[in-house]
PALOGU-50203 format. One record per residue (C-alpha): residue number from 1; residue in one letter; chain; x, y, z. Coordinates in steps of 0.5 Angstrom, whole numbers, plus 500, padded with zeros to 3 digits. Each point is the difference from the previous one (the first is absolute). Layout:
PALOGU-50203
NUM_a_A_X_Y_Z
...
This chain:
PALOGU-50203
1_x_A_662_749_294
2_x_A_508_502_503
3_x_A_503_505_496
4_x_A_503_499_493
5_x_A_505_504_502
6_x_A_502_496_506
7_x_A_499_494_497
8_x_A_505_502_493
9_x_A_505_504_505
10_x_A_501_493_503
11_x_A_502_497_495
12_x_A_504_505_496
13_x_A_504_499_508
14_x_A_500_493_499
15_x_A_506_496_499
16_x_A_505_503_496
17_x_A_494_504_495
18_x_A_502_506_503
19_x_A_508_499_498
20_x_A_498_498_493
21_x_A_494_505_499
22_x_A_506_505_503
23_x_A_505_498_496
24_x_A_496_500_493
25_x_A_499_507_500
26_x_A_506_502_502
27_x_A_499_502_507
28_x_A_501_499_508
29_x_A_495_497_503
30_x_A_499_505_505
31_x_A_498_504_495
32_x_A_495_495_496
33_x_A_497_498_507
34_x_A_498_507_500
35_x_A_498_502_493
36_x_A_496_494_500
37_x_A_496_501_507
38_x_A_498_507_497
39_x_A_499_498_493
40_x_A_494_495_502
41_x_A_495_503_503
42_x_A_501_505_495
43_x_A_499_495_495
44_x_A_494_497_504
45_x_A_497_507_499
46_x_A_501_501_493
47_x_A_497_494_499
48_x_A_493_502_504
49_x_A_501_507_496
50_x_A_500_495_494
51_x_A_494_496_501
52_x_A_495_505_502
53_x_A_499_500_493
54_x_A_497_494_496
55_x_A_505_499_495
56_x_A_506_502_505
57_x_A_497_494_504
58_x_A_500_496_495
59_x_A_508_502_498
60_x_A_501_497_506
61_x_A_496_493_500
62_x_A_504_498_494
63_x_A_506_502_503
64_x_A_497_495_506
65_x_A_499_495_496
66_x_A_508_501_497
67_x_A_502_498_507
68_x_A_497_496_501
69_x_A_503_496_495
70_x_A_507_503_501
71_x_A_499_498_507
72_x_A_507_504_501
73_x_A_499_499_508
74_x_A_503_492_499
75_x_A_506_502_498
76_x_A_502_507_502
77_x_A_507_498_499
78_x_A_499_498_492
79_x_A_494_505_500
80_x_A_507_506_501
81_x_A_505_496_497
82_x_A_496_500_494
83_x_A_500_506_494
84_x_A_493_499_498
85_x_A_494_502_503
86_x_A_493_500_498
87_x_A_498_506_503
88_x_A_507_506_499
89_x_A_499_508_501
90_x_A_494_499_495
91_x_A_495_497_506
92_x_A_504_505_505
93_x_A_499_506_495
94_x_A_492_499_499
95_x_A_499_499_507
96_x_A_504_506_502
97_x_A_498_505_494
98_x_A_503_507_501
99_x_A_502_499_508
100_x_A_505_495_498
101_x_A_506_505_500
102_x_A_497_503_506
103_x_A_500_493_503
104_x_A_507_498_498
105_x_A_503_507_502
106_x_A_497_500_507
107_x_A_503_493_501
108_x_A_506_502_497
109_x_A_502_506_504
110_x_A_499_496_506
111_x_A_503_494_499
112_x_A_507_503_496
113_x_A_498_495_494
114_x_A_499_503_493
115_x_A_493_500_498
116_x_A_501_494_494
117_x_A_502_496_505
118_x_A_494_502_504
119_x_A_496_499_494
120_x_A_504_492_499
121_x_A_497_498_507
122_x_A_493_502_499
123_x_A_500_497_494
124_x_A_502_493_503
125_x_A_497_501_506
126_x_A_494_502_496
127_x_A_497_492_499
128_x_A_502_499_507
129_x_A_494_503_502
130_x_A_496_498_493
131_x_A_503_493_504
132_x_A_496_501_507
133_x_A_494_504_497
134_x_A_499_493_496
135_x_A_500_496_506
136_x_A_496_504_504
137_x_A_494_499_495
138_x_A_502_493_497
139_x_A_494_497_503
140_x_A_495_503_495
141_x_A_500_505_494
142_x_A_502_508_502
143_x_A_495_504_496
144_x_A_502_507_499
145_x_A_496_503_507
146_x_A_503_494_504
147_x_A_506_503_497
148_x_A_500_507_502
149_x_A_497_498_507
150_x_A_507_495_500
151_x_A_505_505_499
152_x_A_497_507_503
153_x_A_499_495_506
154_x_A_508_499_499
155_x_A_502_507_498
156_x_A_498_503_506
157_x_A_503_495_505
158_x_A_507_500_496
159_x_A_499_507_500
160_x_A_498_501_508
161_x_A_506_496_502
162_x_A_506_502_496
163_x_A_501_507_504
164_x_A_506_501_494
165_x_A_494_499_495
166_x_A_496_504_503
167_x_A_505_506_500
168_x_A_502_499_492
169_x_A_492_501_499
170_x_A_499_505_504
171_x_A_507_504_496
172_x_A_497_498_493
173_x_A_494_503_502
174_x_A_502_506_502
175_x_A_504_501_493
176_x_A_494_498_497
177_x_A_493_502_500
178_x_A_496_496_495
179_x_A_493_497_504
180_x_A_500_494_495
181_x_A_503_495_499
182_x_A_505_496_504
183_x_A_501_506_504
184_x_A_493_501_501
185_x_A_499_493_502
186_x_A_506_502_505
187_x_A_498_506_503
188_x_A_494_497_501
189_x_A_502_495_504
190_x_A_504_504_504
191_x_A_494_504_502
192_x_A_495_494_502
């Protein structure tokens, strides 16, 4: 499978998607350009953290399903234009749990955008990947192990090939030193 990551950046560059994503958080695309491709391997890896568990799994199934129906990669610009989404800063806490303030701060310092507007992209960028995800798998019925293999696959492929990604984990995880969790998941995966 090509790398979600890839595939959303691609069409977050597309057109004037950049320009309009950009001007709905308040920020210079250079800056949102930046935010986004550090944020979402993070976001591929809080969501393998995330479905190593039964019910984080299946959390995120359904957040599949709700893509799939949505179906926001059509229409990036009504999809940014729009003040409502199905998924908001609830889907984004619940994937991200306690490293979500790291998260954003890290890619707030490094990008000079606040850690709202970092939280703003995330979120709307977060059923983009649901997006890539669902068409990866649309052909038969992803179970939670499917899931799991799916996304710690895609984890450490986005993560491995985003050297800023890759820097932030290693900061956060120096300032923290839980072996569980999302963090765990990460420090694994830096030592395989």
């Amino acid at each position: 499978m090509d790398s979600v990551v890839n595939m959303a950046m691609e069409q977050l560059m597309a057109g004037d998607n950049l320009s309009i994503l950009s001007s709905k958080v308040g920020a210079d695309e250079q800056s949102t350009k930046s935010a986004l491709e550090m944020g979402l391997p993070l976001l591929l890896g809080a969501m393998s953290s995330k479905a190593s568990s039964n019910d984080g799994a299946n959390a995120i199934l359904s957040g599949l399903a709700d893509s799939a129906k949505g179906n926001s990669m059509q229409d990036m610009a009504k999809y940014f234009g729009s003040s409502s989404s199905s998924f908001g800063p609830g889907m984004l806490n619940s994937i991200l749990g306690s490293s979500m303030i790291p998260i954003q701060q890290s890619i707030a310092k490094k990008t000079g955008l606040p850690q709202e507007v970092v939280g703003q992209l995330l979120t709307m960028a977060l059923p983009l990947v649901l997006g890539y995800l669902t068409k990866g798998s649309s052909e038969k019925e992803m179970k939670p192990d499917d899931l799991s293999k799916l996304l710690d696959e895609q984890s450490k492929m986005a993560l491995t090939s985003s050297p800023d990604a890759e820097a932030m984990m290693k900061d956060i995880l120096s300032a923290q030193d839980s072996g569980s969790g999302f963090m765990g998941m990460i420090k694994k995966l830096f030592k395989s």
